[in-house]
N, C-alpha and C positions, 0 to 999 in steps of 0.2 A: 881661379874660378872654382871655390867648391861644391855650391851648387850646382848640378847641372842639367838641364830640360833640355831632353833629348827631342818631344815631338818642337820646339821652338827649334833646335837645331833642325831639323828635318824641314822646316818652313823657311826659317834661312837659308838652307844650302836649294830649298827649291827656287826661293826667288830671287837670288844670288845668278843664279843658273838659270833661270829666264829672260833675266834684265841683259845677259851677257848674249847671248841668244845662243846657248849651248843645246844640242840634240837631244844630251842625257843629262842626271848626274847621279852622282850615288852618295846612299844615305846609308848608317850603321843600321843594320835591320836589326828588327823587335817584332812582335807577334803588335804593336801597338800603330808602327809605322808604317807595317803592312795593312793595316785594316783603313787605317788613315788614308793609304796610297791607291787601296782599294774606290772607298768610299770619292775620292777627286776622280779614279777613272771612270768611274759610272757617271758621274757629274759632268762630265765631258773635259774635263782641265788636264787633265794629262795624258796621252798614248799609251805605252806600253810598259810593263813592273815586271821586271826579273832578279831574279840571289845569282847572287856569283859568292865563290867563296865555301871557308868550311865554319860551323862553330861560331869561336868571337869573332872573328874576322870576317862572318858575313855580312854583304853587301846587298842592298837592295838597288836596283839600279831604274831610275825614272825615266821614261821619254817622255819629253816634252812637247808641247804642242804651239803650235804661230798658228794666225789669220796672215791672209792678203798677201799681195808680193813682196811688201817691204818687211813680213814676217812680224806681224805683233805679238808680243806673248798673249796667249789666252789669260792666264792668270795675273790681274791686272793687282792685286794685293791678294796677301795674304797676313793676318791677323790672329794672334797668339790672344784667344779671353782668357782662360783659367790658368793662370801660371802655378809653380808649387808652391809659393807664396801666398796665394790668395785665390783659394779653389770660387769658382762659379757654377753652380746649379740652378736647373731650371727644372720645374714641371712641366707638363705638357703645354698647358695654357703659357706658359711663361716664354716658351719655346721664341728666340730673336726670329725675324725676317730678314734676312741680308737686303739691302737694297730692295724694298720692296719684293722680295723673291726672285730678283736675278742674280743674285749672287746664295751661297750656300753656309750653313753652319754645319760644322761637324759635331755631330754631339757622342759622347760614351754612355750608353746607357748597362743597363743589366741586361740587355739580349744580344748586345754588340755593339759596334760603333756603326754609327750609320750616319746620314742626311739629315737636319732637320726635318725635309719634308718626311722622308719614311719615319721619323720617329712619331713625327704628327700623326702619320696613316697609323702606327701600331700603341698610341696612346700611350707611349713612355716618356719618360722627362728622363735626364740625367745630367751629366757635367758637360758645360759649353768649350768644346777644345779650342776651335778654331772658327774664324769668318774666312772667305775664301771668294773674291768677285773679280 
């Protein structure tokens, strides 16, 4: 595998570790996976982000979140658009709906990675990372 996408790994090892019904897990942190990891705690999908670790070796480490007594994962999929393959951009108008707006797109713009919605409130388009519902 020489290519290697790291935010696709970080959405795998999250919903790897959701299905499995794991507490945490930990992702190789980047200034890119924390903004990401950010961007789903505000959203409500994930609990808690902490580094453990020093350097390359640091760790980002995810809390994961359930519904109900039988524990559902809150993050019911998670979806890789723009691979390094075949970048996707949008403008602001262009900007997806996840499920009608219950579910979330992550997008990287030039003032940071955020929400589709807050990208909609701050009138920025950028590259579509991820769907997340």
């Amino acid at each position: 595998m020489a290519n290697h996408d790291p935010i696709s790994d970080m959405l795998t090892r999250i919903r790897n570790a959701s299905e499995k019904r794991h507490e945490k897990t930990s992702i190789p942190s980047s200034r890119m996976s924390l903004s990401i990891a950010k961007v789903l705690q505000q959203e409500g999908f994930i609990a808690e982000i902490s580094e453990e670790g020093e350097g390359v070796r640091k760790q980002l480490i995810v809390g994961l979140k359930y519904s109900g007594k039988h524990r559902h994962p809150i993050i019911r999929s998670m979806q890789r658009v723009s691979k390094p393959g075949l970048r996707i951009y949008k403008n602001t108008r262009g900007l997806p709906k996840v499920l009608g707006g219950l579910g979330v797109a992550i997008i990287s713009t030039s003032k940071g990675v955020m929400s589709d919605r807050d990208a909609r409130k701050k009138g920025v388009g950028g590259e579509v990372l991820c769907y997340v519902y």
